[in-house]
Each structure stands twice: as C-alpha cells, then as structure tokens.
DOKE-773579 format. One record per atom (N, C-alpha, C, O): y negated, z, x; atom name; residue in three letters. Coordinates in Angstrom, 2 decimals, padded with zeros to 5 digits, m for minus. Each point is the difference from the previous one (the first is absolute). Layout:
N
py:Y, pz:Z, px:X, at:CA, aa:ala
...
# end
This chain:
81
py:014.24, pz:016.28, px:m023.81, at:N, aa:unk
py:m000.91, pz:m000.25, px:001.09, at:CA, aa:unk
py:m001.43, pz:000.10, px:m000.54, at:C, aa:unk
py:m000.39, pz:m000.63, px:m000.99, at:O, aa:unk
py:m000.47, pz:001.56, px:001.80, at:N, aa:unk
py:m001.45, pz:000.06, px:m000.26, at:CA, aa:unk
py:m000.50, pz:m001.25, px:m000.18, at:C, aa:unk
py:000.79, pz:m000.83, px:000.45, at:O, aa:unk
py:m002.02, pz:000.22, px:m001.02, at:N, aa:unk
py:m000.59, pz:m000.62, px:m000.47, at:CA, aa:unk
py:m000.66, pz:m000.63, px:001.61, at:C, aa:unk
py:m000.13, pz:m001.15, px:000.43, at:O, aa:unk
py:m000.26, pz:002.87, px:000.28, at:N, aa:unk
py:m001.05, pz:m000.47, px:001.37, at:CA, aa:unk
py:000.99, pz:m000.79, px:000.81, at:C, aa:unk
py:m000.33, pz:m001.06, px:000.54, at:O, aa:unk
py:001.68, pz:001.62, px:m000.43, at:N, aa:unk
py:000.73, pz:m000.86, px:000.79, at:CA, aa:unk
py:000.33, pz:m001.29, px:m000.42, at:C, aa:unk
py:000.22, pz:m000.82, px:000.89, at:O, aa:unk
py:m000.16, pz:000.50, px:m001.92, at:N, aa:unk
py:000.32, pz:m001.34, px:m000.63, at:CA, aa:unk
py:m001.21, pz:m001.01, px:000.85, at:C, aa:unk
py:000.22, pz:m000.97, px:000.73, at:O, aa:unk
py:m001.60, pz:001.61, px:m001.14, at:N, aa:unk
py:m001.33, pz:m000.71, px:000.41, at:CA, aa:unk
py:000.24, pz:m000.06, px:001.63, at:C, aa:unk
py:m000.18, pz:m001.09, px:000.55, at:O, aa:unk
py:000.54, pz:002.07, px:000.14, at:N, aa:unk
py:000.08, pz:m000.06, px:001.55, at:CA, aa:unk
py:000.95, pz:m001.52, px:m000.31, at:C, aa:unk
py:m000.71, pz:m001.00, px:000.02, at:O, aa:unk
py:001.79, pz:000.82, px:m000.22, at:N, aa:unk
py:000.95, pz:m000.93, px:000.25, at:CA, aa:unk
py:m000.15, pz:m001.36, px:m000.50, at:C, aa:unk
py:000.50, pz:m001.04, px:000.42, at:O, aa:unk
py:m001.37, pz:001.29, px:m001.51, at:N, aa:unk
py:m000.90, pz:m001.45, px:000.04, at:CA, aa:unk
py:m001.13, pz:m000.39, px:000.63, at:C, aa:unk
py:m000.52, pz:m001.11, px:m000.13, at:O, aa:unk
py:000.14, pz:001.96, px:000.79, at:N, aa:unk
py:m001.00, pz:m000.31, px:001.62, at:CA, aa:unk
py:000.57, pz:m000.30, px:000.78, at:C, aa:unk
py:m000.51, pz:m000.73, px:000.85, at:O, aa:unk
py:001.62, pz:001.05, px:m000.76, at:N, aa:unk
py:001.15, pz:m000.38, px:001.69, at:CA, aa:unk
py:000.20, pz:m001.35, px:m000.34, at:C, aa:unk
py:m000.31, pz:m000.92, px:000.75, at:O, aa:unk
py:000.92, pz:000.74, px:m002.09, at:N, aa:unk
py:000.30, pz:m001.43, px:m000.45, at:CA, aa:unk
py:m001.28, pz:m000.82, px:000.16, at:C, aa:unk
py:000.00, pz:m000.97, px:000.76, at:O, aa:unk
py:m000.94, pz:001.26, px:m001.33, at:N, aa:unk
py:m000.98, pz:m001.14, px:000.08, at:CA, aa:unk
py:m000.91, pz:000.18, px:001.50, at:C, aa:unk
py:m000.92, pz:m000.72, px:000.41, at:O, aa:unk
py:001.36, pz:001.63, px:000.07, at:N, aa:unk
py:m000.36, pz:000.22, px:001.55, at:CA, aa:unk
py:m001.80, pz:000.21, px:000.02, at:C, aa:unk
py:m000.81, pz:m000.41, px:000.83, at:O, aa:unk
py:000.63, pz:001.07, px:m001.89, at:N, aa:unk
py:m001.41, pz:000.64, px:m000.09, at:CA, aa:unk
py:m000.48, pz:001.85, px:000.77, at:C, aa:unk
py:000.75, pz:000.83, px:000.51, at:O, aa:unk
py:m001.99, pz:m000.79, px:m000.70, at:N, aa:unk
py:000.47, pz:000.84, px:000.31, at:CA, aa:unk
py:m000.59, pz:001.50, px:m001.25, at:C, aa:unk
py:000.00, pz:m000.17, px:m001.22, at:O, aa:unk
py:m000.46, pz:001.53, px:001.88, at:N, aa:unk
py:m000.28, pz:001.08, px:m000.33, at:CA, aa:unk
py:m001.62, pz:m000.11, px:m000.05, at:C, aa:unk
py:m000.65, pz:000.46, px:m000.94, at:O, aa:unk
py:000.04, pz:m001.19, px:002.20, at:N, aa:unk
py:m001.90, pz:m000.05, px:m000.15, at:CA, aa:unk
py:m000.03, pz:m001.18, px:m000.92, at:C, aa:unk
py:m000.67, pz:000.19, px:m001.01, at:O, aa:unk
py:001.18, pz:m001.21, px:001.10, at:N, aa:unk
py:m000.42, pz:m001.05, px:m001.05, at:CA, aa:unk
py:m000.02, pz:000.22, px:m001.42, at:C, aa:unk
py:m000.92, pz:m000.48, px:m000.67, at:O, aa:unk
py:002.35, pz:001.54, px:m000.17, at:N, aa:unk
py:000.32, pz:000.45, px:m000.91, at:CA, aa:unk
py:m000.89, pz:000.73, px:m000.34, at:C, aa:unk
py:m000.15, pz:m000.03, px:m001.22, at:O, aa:unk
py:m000.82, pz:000.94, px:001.95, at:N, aa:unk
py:m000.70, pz:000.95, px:m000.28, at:CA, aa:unk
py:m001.24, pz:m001.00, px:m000.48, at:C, aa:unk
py:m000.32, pz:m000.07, px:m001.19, at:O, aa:unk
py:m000.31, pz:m000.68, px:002.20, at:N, aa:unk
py:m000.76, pz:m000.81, px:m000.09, at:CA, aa:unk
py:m000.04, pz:m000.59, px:m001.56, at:C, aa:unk
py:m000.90, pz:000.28, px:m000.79, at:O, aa:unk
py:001.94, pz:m001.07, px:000.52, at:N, aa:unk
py:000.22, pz:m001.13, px:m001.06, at:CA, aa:unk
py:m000.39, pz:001.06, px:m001.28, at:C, aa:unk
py:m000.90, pz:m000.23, px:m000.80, at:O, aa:unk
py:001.77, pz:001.45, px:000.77, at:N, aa:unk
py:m000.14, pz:000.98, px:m001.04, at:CA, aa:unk
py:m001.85, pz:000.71, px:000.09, at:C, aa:unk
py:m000.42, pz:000.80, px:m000.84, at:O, aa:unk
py:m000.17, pz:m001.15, px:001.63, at:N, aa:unk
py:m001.11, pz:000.85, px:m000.18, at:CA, aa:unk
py:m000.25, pz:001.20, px:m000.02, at:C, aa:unk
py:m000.67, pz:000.65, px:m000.80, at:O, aa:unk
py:001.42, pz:m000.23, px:002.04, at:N, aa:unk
py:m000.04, pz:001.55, px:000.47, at:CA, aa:unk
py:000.12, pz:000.21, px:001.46, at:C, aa:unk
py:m000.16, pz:m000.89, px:000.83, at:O, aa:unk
py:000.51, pz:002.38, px:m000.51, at:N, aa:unk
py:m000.26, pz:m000.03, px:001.33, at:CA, aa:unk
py:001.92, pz:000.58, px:000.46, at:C, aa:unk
py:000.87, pz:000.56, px:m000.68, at:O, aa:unk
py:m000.88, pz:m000.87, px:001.62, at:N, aa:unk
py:001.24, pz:m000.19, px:000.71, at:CA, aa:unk
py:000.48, pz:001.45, px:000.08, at:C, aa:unk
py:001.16, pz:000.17, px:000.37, at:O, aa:unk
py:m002.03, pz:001.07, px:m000.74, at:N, aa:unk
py:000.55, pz:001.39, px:m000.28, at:CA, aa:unk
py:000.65, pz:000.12, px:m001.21, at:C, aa:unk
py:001.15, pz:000.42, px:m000.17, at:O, aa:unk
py:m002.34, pz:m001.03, px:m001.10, at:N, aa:unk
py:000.36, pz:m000.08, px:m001.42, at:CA, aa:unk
py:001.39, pz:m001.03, px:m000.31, at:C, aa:unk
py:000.52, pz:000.13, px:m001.11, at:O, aa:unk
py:m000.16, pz:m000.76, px:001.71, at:N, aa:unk
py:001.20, pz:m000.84, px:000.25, at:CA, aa:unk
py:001.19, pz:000.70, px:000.32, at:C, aa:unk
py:001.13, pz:m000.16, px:m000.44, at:O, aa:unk
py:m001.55, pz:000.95, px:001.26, at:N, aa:unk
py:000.96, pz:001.13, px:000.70, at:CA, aa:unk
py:000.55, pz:000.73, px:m001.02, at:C, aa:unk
py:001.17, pz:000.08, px:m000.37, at:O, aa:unk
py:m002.53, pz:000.63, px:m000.18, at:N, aa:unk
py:001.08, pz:000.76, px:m001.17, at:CA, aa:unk
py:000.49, pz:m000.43, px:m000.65, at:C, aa:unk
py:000.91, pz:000.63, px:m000.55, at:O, aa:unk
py:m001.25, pz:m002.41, px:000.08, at:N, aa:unk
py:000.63, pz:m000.22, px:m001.38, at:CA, aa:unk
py:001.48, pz:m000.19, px:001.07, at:C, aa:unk
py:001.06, pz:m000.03, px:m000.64, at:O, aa:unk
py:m001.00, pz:m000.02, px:001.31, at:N, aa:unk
py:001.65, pz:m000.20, px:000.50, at:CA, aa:unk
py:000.59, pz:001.22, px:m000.30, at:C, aa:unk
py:000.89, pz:000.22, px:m000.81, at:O, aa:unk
py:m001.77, pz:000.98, px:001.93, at:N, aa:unk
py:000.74, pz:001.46, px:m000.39, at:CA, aa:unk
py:000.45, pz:000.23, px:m001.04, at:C, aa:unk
py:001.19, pz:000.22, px:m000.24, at:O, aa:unk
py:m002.30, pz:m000.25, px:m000.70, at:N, aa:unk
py:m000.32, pz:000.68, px:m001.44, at:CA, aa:unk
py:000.76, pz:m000.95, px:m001.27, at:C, aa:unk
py:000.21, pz:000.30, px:m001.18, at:O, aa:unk
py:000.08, pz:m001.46, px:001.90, at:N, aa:unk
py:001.07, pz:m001.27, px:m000.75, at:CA, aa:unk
py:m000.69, pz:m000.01, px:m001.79, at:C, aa:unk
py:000.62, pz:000.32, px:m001.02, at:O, aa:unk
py:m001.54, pz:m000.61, px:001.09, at:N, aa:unk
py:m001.41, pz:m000.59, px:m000.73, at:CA, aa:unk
py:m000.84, pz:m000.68, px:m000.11, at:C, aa:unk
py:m001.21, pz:000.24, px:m000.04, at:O, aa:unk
py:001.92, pz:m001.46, px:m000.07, at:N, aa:unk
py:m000.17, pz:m001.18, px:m000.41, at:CA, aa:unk
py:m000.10, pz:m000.83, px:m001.64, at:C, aa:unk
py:000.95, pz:m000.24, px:m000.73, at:O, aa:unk
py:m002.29, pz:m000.05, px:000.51, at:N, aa:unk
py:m000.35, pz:m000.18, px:m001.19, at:CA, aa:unk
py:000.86, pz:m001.75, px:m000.47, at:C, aa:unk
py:000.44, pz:m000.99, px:000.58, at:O, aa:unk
py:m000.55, pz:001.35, px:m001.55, at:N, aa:unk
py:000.90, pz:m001.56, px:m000.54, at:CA, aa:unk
py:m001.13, pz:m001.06, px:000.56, at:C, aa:unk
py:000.41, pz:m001.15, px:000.14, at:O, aa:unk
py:m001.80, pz:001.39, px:000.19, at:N, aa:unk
py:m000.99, pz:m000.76, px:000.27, at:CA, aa:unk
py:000.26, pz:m000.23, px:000.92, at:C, aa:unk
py:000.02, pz:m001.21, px:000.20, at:O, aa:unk
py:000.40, pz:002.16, px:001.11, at:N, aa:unk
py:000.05, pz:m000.24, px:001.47, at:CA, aa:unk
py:001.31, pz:m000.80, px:m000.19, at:C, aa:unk
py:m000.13, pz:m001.03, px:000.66, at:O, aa:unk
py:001.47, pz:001.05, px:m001.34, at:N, aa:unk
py:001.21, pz:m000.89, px:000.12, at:CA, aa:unk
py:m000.38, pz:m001.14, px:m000.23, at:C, aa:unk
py:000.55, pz:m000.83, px:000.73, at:O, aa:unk
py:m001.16, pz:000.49, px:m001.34, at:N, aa:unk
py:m000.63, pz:m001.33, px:000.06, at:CA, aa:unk
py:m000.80, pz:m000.50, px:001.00, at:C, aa:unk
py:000.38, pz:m000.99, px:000.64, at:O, aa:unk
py:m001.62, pz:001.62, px:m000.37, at:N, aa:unk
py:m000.57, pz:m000.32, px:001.75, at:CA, aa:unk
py:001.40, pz:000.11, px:001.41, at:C, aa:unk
py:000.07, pz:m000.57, px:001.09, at:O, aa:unk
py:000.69, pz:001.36, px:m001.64, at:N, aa:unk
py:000.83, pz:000.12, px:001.01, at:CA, aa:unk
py:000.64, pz:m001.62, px:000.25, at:C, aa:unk
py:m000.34, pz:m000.58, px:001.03, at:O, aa:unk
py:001.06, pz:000.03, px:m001.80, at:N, aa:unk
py:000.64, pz:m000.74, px:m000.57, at:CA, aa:unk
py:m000.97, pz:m001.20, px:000.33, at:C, aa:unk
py:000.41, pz:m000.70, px:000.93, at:O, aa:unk
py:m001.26, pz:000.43, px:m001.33, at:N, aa:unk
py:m000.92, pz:m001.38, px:000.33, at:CA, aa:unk
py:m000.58, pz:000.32, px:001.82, at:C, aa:unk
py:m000.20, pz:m000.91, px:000.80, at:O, aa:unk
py:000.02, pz:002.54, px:m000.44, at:N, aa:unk
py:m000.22, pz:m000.24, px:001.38, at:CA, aa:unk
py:001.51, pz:m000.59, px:000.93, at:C, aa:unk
py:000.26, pz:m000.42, px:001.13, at:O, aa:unk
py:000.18, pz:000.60, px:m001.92, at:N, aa:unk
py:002.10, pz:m000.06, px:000.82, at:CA, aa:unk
py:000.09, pz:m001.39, px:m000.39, at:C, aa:unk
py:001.01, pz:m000.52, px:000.46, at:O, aa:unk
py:m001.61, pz:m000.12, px:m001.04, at:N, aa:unk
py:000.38, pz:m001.33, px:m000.68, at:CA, aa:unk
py:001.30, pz:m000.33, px:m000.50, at:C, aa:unk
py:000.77, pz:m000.93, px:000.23, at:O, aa:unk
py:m000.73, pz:002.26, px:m001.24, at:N, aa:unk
py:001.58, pz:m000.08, px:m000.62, at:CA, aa:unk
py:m000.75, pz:000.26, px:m001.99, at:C, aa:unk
py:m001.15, pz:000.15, px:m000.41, at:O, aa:unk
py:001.74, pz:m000.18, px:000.10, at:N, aa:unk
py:m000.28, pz:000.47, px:m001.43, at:CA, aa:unk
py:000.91, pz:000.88, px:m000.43, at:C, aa:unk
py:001.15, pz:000.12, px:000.41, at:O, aa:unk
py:m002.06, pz:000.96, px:m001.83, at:N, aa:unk
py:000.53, pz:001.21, px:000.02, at:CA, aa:unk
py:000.65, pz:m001.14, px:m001.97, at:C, aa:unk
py:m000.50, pz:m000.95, px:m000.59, at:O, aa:unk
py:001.79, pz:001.86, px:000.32, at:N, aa:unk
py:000.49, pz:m000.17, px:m001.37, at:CA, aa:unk
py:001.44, pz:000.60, px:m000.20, at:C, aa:unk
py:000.88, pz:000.47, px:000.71, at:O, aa:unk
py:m001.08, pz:m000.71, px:m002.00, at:N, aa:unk
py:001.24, pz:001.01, px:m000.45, at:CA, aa:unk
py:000.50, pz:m001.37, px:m000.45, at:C, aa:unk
py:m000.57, pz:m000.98, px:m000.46, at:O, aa:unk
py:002.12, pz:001.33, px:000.84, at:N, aa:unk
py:000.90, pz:m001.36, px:m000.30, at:CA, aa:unk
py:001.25, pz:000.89, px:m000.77, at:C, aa:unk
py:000.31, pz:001.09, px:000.49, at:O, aa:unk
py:000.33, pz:m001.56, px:m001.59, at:N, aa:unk
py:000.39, pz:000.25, px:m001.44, at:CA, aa:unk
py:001.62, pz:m000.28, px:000.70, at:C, aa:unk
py:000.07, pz:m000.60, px:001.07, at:O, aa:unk
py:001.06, pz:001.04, px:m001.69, at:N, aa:unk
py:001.43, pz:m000.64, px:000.42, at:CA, aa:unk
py:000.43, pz:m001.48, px:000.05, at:C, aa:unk
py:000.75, pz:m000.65, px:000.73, at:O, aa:unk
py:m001.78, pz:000.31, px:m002.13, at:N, aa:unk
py:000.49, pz:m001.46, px:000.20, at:CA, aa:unk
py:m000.73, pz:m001.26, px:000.79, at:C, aa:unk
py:000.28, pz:m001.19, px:m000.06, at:O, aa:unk
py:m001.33, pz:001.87, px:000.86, at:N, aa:unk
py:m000.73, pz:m000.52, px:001.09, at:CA, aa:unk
py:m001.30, pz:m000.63, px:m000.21, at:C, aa:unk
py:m000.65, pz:m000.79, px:000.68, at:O, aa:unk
py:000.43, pz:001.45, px:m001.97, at:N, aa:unk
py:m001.85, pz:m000.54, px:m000.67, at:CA, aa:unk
py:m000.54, pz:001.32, px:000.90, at:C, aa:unk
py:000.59, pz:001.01, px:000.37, at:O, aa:unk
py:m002.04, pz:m001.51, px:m000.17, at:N, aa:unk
py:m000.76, pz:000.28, px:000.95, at:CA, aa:unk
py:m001.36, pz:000.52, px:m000.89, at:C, aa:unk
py:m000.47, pz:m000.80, px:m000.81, at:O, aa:unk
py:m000.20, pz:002.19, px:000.99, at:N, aa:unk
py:m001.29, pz:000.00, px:m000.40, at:CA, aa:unk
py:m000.56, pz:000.11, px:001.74, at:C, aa:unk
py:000.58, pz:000.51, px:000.96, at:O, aa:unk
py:m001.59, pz:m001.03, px:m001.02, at:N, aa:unk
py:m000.49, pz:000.10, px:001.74, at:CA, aa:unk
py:m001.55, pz:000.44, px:m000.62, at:C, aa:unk
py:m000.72, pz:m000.48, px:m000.87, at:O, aa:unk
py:000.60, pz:001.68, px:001.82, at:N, aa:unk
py:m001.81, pz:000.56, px:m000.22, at:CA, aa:unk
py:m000.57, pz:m000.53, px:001.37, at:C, aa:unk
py:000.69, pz:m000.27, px:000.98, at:O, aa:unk
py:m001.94, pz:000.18, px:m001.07, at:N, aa:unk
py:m000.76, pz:m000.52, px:000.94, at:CA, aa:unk
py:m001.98, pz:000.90, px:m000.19, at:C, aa:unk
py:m000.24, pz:001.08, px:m000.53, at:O, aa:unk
py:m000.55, pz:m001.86, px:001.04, at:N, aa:unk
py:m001.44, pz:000.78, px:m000.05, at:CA, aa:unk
py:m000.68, pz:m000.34, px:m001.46, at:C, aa:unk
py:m000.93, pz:000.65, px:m000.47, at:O, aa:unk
py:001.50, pz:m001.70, px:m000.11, at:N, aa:unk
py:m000.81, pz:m000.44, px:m000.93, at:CA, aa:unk
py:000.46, pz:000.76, px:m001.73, at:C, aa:unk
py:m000.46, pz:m000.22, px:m001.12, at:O, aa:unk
py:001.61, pz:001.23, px:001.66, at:N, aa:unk
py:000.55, pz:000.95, px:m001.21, at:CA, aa:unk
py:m001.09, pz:000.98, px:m000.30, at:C, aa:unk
py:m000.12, pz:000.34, px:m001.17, at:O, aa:unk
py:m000.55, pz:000.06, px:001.89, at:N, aa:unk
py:m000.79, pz:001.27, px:000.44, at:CA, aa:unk
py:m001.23, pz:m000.38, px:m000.41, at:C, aa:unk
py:m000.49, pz:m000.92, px:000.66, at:O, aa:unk
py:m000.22, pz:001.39, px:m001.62, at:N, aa:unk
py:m001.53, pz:000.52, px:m000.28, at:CA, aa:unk
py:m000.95, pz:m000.04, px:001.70, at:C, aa:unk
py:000.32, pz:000.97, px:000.69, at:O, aa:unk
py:m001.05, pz:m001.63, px:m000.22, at:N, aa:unk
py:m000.18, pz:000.36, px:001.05, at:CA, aa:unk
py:m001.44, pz:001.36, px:000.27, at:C, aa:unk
py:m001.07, pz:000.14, px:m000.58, at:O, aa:unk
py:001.56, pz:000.46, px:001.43, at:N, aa:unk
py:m000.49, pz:001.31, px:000.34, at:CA, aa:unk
py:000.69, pz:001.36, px:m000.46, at:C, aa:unk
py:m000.36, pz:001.17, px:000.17, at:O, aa:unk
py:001.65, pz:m001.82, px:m000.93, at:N, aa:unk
py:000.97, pz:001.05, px:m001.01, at:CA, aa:unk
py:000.94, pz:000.54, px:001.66, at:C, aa:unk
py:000.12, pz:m000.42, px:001.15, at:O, aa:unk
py:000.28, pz:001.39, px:m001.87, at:N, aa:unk
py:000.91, pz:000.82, px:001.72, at:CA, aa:unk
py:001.04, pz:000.64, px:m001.34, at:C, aa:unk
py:m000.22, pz:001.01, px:m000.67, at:O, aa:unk
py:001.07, pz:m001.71, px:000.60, at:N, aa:unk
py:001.73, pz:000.27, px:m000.83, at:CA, aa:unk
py:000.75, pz:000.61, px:001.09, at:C, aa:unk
py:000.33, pz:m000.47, px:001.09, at:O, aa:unk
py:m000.12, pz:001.72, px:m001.63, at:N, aa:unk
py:000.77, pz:001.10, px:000.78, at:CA, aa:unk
py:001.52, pz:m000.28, px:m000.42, at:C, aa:unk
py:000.90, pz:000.71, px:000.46, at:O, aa:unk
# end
C-alpha cells in the first residue's frame, strides 16, 4: 500500500481533513495534491503528518520495543527526503 493512501486513512481515522493538512504542512492545497499523486512524502512531512493526525509515527521491532520519531528529531528548517 502507497504511503499517500496510508496518510488518506489516517485522516479518515483522525477525521481531519485535506485543507487543514495542507495548512499544518505549510503549503498550498495543489502542492498537497501532488504529494498524494506523486506519493512524496518527506520523512519530515511523516512526522507533521503524524502530530497533525495526533497519532505518532515509529518503527516497532518483533519484540515490541518502540523507536517513535517526532519534530524534535529534525534539525529545524532541514527537509529529509
């Protein structure tokens, strides 16, 4: 499953929407568009995604240890592709 659809389905879940997302990310609701089309989404935006959804983004291991990223991983003004 695409990445964009994953993000659509954690908007349904957190019942947000497509202008707010654009908003929160600091762009315009076209440039949003493509990142759906174009399914280009920076590890920076999974994280804005994730704190706008009020879910958290992390990679969880087999035996159920948790690394969880958030805004404060990120250099700020850095854009991690």
């Amino acid at each position: 499953m695409a990445i964009s659809t994953k993000i659509k389905a954690l908007l349904n879940l957190s019942g947000k929407d497509h202008t707010g997302l654009a908003a929160y990310l600091g762009i315009s609701k076209q440039a949003l568009s493509n990142k759906f089309y174009r399914n280009t989404f920076s590890a920076a935006d999974l994280v804005k995604v994730a704190e706008y959804t009020e879910s958290r983004l992390s990679f969880v291991f087999p035996d159920g240890n948790k690394v969880i990223v958030d805004s404060t991983d990120f250099k700020q003004g850095e854009d991690n592709a």
